[in-house]
MARNU-614766 format. One line per 2 residues: number of its first residue (from 1); their letters; for each residue x, y, z of C-alpha. Coordinates in steps of 0.05 Angstrom, whole numbers, padded with zeros to 5 digits, always signed. Layout:
residues N
NUM = a = X/Y/Z ~ ...
***
This chain:
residues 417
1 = xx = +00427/+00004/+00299 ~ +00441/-00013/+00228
3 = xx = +00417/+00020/+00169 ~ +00426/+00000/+00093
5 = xx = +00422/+00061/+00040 ~ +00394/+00035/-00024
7 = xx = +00416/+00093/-00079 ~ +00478/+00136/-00070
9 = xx = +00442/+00198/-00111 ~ +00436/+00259/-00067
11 = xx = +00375/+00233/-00019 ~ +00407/+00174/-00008
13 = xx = +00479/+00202/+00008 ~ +00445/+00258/+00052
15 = xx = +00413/+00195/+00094 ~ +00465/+00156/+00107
17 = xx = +00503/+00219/+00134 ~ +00447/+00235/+00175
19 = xx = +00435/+00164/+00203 ~ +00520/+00161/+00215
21 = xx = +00516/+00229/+00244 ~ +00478/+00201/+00294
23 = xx = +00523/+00134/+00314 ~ +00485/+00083/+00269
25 = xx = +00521/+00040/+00234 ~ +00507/+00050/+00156
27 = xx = +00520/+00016/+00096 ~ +00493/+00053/+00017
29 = xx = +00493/+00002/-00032 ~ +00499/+00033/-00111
31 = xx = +00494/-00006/-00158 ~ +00534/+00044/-00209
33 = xx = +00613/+00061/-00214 ~ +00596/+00131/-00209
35 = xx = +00555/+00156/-00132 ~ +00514/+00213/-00152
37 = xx = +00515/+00206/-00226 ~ +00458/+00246/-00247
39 = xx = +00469/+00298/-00198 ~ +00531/+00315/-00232
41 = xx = +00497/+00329/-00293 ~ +00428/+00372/-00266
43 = xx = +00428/+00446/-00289 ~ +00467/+00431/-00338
45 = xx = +00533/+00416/-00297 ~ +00521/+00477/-00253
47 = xx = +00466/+00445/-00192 ~ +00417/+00484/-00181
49 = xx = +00411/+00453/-00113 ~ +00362/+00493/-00081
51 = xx = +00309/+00549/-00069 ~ +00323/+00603/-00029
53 = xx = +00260/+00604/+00001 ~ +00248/+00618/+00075
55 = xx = +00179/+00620/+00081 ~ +00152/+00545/+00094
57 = xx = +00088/+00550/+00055 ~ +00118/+00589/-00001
59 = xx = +00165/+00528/-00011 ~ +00107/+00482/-00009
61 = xx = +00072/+00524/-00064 ~ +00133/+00500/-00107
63 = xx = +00108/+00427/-00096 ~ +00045/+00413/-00138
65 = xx = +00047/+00341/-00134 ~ +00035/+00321/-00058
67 = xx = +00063/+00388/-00029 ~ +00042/+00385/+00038
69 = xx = +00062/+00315/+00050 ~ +00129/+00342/+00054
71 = xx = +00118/+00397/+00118 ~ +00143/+00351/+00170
73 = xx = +00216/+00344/+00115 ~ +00223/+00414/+00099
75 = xx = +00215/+00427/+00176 ~ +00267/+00395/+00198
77 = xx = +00310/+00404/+00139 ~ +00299/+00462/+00095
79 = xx = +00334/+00509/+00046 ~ +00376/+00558/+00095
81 = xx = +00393/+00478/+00124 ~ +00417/+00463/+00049
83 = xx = +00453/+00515/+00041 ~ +00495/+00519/+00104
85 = xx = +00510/+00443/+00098 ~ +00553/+00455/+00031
87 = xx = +00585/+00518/+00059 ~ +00614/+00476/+00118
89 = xx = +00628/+00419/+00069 ~ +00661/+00479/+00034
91 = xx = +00621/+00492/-00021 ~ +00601/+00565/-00024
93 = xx = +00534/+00581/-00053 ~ +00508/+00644/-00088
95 = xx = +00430/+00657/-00097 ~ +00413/+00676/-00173
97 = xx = +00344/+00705/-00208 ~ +00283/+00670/-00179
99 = xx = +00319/+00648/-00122 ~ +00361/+00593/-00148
101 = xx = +00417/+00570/-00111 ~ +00483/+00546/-00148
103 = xx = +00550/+00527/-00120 ~ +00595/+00594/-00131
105 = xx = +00639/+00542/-00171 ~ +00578/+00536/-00216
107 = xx = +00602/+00458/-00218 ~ +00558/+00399/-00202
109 = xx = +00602/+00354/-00182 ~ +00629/+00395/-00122
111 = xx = +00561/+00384/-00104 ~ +00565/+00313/-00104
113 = xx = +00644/+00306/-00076 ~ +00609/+00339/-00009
115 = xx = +00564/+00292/-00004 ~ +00600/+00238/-00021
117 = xx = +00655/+00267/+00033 ~ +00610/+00277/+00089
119 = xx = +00588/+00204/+00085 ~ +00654/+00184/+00090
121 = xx = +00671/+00233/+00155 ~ +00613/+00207/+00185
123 = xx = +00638/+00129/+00173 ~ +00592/+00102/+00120
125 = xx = +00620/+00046/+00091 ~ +00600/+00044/+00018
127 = xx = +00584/-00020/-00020 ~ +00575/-00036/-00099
129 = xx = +00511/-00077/-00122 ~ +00446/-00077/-00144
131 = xx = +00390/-00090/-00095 ~ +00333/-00137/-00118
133 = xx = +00288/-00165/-00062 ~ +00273/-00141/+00002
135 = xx = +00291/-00197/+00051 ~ +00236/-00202/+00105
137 = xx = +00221/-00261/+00148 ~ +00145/-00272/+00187
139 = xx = +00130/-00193/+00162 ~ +00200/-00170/+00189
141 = xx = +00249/-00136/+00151 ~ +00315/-00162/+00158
143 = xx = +00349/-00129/+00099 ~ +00357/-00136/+00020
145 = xx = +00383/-00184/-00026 ~ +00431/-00164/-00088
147 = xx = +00428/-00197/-00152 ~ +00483/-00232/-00133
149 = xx = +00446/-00270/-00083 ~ +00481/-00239/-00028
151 = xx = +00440/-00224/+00042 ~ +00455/-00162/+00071
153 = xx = +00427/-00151/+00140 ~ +00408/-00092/+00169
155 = xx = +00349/-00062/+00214 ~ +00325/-00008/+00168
157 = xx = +00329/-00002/+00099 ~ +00324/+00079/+00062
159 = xx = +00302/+00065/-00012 ~ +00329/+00129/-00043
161 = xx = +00339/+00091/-00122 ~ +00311/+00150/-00165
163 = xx = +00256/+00153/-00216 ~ +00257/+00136/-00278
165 = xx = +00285/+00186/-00314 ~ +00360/+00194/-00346
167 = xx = +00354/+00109/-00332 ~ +00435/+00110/-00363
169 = xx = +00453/+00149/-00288 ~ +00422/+00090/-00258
171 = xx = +00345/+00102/-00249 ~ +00311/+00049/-00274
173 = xx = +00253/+00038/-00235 ~ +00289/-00015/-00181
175 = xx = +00259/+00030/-00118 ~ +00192/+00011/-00153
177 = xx = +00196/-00062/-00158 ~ +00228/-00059/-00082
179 = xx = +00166/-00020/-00055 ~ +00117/-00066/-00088
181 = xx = +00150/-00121/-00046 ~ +00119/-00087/+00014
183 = xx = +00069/-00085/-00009 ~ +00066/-00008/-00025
185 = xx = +00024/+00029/-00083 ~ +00059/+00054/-00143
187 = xx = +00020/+00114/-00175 ~ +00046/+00107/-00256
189 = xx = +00107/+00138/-00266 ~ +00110/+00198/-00316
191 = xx = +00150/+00257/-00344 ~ +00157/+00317/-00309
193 = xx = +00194/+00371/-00324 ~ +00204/+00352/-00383
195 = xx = +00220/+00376/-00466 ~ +00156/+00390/-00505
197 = xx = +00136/+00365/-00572 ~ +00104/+00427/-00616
199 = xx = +00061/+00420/-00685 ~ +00106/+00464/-00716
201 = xx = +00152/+00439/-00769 ~ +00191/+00502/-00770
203 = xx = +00218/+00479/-00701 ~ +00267/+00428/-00734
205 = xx = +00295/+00484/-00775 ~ +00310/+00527/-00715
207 = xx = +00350/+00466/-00685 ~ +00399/+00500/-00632
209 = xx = +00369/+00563/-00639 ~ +00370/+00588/-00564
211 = xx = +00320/+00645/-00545 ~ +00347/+00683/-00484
213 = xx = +00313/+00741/-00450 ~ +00246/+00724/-00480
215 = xx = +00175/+00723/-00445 ~ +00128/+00662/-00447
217 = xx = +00057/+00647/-00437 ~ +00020/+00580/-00427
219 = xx = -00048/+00592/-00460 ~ -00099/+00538/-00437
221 = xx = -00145/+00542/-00503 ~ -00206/+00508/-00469
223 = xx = -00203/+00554/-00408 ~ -00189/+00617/-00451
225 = xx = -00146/+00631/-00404 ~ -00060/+00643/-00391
227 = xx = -00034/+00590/-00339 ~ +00038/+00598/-00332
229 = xx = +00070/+00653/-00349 ~ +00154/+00654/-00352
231 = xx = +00217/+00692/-00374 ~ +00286/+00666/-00394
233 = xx = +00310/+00618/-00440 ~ +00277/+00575/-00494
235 = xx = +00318/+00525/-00542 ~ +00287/+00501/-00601
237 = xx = +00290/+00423/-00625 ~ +00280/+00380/-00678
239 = xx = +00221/+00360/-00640 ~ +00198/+00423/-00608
241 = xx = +00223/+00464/-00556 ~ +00259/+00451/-00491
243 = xx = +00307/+00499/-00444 ~ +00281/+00522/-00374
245 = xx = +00220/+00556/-00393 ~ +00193/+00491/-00437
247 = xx = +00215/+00448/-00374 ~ +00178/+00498/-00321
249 = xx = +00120/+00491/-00371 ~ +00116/+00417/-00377
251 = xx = +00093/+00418/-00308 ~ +00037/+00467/-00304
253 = xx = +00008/+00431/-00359 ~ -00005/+00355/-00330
255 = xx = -00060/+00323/-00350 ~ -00078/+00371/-00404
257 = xx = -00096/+00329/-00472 ~ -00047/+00349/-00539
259 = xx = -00068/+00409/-00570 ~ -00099/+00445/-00517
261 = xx = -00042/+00491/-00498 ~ -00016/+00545/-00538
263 = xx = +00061/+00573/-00522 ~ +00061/+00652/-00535
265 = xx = +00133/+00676/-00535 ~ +00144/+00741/-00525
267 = xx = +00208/+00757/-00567 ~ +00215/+00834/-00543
269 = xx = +00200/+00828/-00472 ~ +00234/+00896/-00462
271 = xx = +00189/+00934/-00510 ~ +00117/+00951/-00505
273 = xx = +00082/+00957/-00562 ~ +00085/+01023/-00571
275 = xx = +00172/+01020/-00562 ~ +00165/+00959/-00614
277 = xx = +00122/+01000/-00666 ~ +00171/+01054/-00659
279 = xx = +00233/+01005/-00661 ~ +00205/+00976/-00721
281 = xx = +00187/+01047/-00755 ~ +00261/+01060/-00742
283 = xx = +00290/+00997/-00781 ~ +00241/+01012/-00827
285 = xx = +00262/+01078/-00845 ~ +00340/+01058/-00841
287 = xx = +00325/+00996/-00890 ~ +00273/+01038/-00937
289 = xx = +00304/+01013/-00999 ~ +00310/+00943/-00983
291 = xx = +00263/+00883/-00983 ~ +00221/+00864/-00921
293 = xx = +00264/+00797/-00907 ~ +00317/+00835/-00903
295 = xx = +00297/+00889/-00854 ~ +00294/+00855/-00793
297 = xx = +00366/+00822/-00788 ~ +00372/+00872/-00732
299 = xx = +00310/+00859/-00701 ~ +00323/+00785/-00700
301 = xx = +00375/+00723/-00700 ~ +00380/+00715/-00768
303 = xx = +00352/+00637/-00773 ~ +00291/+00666/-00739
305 = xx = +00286/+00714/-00796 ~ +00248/+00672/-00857
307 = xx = +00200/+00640/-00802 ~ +00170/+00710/-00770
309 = xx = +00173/+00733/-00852 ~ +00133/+00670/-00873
311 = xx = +00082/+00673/-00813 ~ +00074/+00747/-00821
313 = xx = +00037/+00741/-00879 ~ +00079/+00798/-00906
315 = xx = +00102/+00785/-00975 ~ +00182/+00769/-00968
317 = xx = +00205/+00815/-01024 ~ +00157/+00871/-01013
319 = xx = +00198/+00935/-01001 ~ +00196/+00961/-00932
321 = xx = +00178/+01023/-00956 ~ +00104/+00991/-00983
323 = xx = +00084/+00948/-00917 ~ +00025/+00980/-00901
325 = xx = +00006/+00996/-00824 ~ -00044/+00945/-00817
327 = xx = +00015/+00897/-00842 ~ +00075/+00930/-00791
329 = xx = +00014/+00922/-00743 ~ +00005/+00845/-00746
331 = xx = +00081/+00839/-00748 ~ +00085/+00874/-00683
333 = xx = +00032/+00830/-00653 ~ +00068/+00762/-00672
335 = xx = +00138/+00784/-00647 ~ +00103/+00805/-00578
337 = xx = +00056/+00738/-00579 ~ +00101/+00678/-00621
339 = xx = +00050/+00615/-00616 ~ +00068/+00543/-00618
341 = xx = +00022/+00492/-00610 ~ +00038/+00442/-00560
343 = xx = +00024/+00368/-00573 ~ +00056/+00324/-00521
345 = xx = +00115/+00313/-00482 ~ +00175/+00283/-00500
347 = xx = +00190/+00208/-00466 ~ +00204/+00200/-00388
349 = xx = +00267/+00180/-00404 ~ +00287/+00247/-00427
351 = xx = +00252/+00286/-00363 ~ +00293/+00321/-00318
353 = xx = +00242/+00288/-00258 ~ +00197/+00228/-00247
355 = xx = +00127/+00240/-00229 ~ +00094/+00192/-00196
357 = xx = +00128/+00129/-00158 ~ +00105/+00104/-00077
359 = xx = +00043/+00132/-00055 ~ +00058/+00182/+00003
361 = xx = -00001/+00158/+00042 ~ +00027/+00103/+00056
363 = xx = +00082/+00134/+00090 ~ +00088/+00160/+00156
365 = xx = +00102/+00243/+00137 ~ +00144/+00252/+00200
367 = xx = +00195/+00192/+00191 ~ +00189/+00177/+00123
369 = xx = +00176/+00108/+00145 ~ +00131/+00059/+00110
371 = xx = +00065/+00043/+00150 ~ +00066/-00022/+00117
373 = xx = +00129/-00046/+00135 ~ +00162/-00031/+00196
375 = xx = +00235/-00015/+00187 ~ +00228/+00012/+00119
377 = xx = +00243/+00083/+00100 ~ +00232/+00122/+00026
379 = xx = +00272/+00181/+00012 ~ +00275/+00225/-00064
381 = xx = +00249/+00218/-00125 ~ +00223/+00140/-00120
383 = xx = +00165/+00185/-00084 ~ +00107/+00209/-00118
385 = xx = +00132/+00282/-00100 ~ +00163/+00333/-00140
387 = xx = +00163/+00406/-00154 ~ +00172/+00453/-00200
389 = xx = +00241/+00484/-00231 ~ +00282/+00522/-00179
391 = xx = +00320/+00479/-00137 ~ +00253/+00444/-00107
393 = xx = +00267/+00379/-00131 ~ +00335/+00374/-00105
395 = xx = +00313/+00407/-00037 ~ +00258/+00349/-00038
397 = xx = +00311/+00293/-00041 ~ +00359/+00329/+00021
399 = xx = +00298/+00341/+00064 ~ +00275/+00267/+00053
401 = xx = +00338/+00234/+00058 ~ +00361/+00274/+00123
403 = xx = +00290/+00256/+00156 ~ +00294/+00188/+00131
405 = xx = +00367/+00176/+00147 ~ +00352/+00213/+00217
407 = xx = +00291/+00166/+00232 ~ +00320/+00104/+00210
409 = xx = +00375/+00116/+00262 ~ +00332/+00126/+00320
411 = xx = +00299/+00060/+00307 ~ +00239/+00073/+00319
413 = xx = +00180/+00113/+00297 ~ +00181/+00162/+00353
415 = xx = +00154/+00222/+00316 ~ +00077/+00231/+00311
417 = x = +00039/+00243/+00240
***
């Protein structure tokens, strides 16, 4: 049985070592110098490359976008799976806060060199070009065709080419154009997990400002109601605000028209409102003589100073010894509930995930095989599947490619739906 890997980013790596792994004869074509390019550069160089979550529905949960097409993958090939894979490639993992799992290296690209070496163990032979037509014959697939003009044969072809997003690491959209061939749906691609764009002008000001330890709310204004709440880091732009909490945001907020979402930051998370009052009391009293502005230098990083003063209301060269209680009051309530108003996302080509790409229904949840076109298997983010923050999207792309790479070896569609 032959099998042709189209994308050598971690779904399609993980399926040609599954498909070798079990004595097919597999080819991955890339198109780019580097294999695994963007997975070298997720969590900021450190790969978050799972969730260490053991209960099957509670990794689901971390799917919003066509979660439980994804039961049959994560069955065969979940987290604990993930993780013991890159401990016998030699990769030790550690679990961190929410569950996050990061190589103890805290490098990416040991994550990708074990990939990229199990392939190679298992025999894959690894070929450079850029796939642009499916080559079937009287409805039967038969292989792809490069740009080249080059026919490569094979008996089942794994389209694992990536989104659209970071399209400089390769992901341009080819998996689309490749699906459509087939004839296969392609819901409209768009950002996920993705930088947000806020009204605030103050935002440009605060350019590289980073907000650690600090609580934040999603408030949906039309529903009246908080929808995401988070703790961690926030980084402020010259166009907003991005870090992990804005990117774990972006996707609890599809679909939601500019405007209608409200960010409340939290900048003393460790203080109720009573501590804070008494906190502030005490600066207060240790700054009596001084002006407000410069009273809070311990309270805050000092660039976030003049923008709390300004929105305060409080006059910045009142002396601290004349703000009133109603006035310390209102200051407490904006340093416990920040708001920026959120008015769109930055472009796809900035998101950290695609969402949207081949409709699932069309594929055959226990294989990953196309129910169009015999023969041909999907595997990663060219799916319209992905999660949230966490490791999810990365465990999306191993569970897909090893049930894709595993199925397209078998030749056959042997597994039920």
């Amino acid at each position: 049985m032959s099998v042709l890997v189209v994308g050598a980013g971690p779904a399609g790596l993980m399926a040609a070592a599954a498909a070798a792994a079990r004595g097919a004869r597999v080819t991955l074509l890339e198109r780019g110098e580097v294999m695994a390019r963007k997975l070298r550069i997720t969590g900021k160089g450190r790969c978050n490359l799972t969730n260490n979550t053991t209960a099957l529905e509670e990794l689901i949960a971390g799917i919003p976008v066509n979660g439980r097409f994804l039961f049959g993958a994560f069955s065969r090939f979940g987290p604990l799976d993930t993780m013991e894979f890159f401990e016998k490639q030699g990769v030790p993992v550690k679990t961190e806060r929410g569950r996050r799992v990061f190589p103890v290296s805290d490098n990416a690209h040991d994550v990708a060199e074990a990939l990229i070496r199990r392939a190679r163990e298992k025999g894959v032979g690894f070929l450079r070009g850029r796939a642009t037509n499916l080559w079937i014959e009287s409805n039967e697939l038969k292989g792809v065709v490069t740009e080249e003009g080059q026919s490569i044969p094979a008996r089942a072809v794994i389209l694992a080419t990536g989104g659209l997003s970071y399209p400089k690491t390769g992901s341009d959209g080819d998996g689309y154009r490749l699906a459509e061939q087939a004839g296969h749906t392609i819901i409209p691609p768009k950002p996920s997990l993705v930088p947000l764009e806020c009204h605030e002008g103050f935002c440009a000001e605060l350019m590289g400002l980073s907000l650690r330890n600090t609580g934040l709310e999603v408030w949906d204004k039309q529903l009246c109601r908080v929808i995401y709440r988070d703790f961690g880091e926030l980084l402020f732009t010259h166009f907003g605000v991005s870090g992990p909490m804005a990117l774990s945001a972006s996707s609890h907020m599809r679909g939601i028209e500019p405007g209608r979402c409200e960010l409340r930051l939290d900048l003393k998370p460790a203080l109720s409102h009573e501590q804070l009052d008494a906190r502030i009391l005490r600066d207060f009293a240790e700054n009596s003589g001084r002006n407000f502005i410069n009273a809070l230098n311990g309270l805050l990083p000092k660039r976030l100073v003049p923008v709390v003063v300004q929105r305060s209301g409080i006059p910045a060269g009142l002396r601290v010894s004349q703000v009133s209680r109603e006035q310390r009051r209102a200051l407490l309530e904006l340093l416990k509930r920040f708001p920026l108003t959120v008015t769109g996302f930055r472009p796809i080509e900035e998101a950290i995930v695609t969402s949207g790409g081949v409709d699932p229904r069309q594929l055959r949840p226990n294989t990953m095989e196309s129910r169009l076109q015999p023969g041909l298997y999907f595997a990663g983010e060219v799916l319209d599947v992905d999660g949230y923050t966490g490791g999810f999207n990365l465990q999306i792309a191993f569970s897909t490619g090893y049930l894709a790479g595993l199925s397209a070896s078998l030749g056959d569609s042997e597994f039920d739906d």
